[in-house]
C-alpha positions as CSV (number, residue, x, y, z in Angstrom):
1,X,-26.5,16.1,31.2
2,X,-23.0,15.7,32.3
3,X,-20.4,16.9,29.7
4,X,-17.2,15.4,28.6
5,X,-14.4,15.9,31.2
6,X,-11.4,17.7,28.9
7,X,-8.9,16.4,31.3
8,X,-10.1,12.9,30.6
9,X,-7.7,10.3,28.4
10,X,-9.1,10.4,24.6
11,X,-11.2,7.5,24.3
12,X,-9.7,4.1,22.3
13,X,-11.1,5.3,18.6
14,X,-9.6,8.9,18.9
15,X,-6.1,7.9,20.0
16,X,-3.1,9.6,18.6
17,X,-0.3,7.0,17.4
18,X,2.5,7.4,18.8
19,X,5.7,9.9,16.8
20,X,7.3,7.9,14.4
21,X,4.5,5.4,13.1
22,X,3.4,7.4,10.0
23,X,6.8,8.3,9.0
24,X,7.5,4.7,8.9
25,X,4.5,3.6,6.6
26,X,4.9,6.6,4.6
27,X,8.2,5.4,3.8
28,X,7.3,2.1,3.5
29,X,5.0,2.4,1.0
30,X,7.3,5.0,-1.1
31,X,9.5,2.0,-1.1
32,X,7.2,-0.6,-1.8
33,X,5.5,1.7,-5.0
34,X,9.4,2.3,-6.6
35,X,9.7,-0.8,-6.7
36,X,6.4,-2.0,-7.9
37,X,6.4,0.7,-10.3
38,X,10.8,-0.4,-11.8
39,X,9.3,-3.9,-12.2
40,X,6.4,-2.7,-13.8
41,X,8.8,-0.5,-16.4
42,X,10.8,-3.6,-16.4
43,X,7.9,-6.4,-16.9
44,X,6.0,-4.2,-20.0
45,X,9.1,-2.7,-21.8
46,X,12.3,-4.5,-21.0
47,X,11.5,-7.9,-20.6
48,X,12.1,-10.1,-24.0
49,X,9.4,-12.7,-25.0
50,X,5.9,-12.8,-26.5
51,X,2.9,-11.6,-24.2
52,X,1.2,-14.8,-23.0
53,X,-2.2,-14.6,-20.6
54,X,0.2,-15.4,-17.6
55,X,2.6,-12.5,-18.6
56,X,-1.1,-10.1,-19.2
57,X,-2.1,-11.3,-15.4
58,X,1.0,-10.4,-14.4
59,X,0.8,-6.7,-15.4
60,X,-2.8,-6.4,-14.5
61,X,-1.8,-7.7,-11.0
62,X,1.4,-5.3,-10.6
63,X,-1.0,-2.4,-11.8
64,X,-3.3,-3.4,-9.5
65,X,-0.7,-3.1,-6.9
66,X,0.6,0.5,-7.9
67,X,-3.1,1.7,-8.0
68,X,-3.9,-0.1,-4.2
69,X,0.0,1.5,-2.9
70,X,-0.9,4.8,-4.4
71,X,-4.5,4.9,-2.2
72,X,-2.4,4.2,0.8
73,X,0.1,6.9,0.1
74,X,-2.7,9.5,-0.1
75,X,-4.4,8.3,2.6
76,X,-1.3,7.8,5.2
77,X,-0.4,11.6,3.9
78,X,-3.8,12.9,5.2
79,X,-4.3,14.8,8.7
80,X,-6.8,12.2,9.9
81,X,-4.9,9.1,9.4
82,X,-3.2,10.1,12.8
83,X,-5.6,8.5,14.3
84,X,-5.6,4.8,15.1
85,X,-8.8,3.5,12.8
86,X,-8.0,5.3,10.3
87,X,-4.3,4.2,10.4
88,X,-5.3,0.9,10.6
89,X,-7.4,1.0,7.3
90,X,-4.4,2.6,5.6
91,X,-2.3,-0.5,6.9
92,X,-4.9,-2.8,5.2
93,X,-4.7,-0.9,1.7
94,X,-1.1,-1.2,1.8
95,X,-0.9,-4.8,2.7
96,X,-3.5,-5.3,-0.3
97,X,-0.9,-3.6,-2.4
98,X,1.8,-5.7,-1.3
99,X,0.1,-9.0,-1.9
100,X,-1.0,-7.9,-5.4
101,X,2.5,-6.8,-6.4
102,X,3.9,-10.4,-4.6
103,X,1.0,-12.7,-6.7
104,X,1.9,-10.3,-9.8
105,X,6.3,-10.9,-9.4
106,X,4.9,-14.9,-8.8
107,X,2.8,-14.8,-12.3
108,X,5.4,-12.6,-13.7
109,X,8.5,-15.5,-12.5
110,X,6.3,-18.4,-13.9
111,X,5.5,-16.8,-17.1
112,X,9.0,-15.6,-17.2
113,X,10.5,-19.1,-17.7
């Protein structure tokens, strides 16, 4: 049996990403979450009006969103997410996030007027 050379390239799944790409995600989503999380604050305590179902979806959907940003923040802050794959899946639990927070600000504008 021949064994791995260690002088060999790391094969496609194991592949570092390259200095700078986890900072910028990690900030990202630190961005994305204050902001979910001020509207939030905003949309449940601030905002005048009665509670309507579209105004309810509208917090579910922003909560939602905190919950799916705060699974990427965790998982973009462990060891293992310097590797591509598991980058990748942290880049599809943040974009989740974001589209919930963008259908719960939508909900939140038509329930608003």
């Amino acid at each position: 049996m021949s064994e791995p050379d260690p002088a060999a390239p790391p094969a496609p799944a194991e592949r570092p990403l390259p200095i700078g790409y986890r900072q910028g995600v990690i900030t990202a989503i630190t961005v994305m979450l204050g902001f979910s999380l001020y509207f939030l604050r905003f949309w449940n305590f601030e905002a005048p009006g009665a509670w309507s179902p579209l105004a309810i979806t509208a917090a579910v959907l922003i909560v939602i969103s905190v919950a799916l940003q705060l699974v990427a923040l965790w998982r973009s802050l462990q060891i293992e997410d310097d590797l591509e794959p598991v980058y990748r899946r942290t880049l599809l639990w943040f974009l989740a996030g974001v589209i919930a927070s963008v259908l719960g600000v939508i909900a939140a504008s038509l329930a608003y007027t």
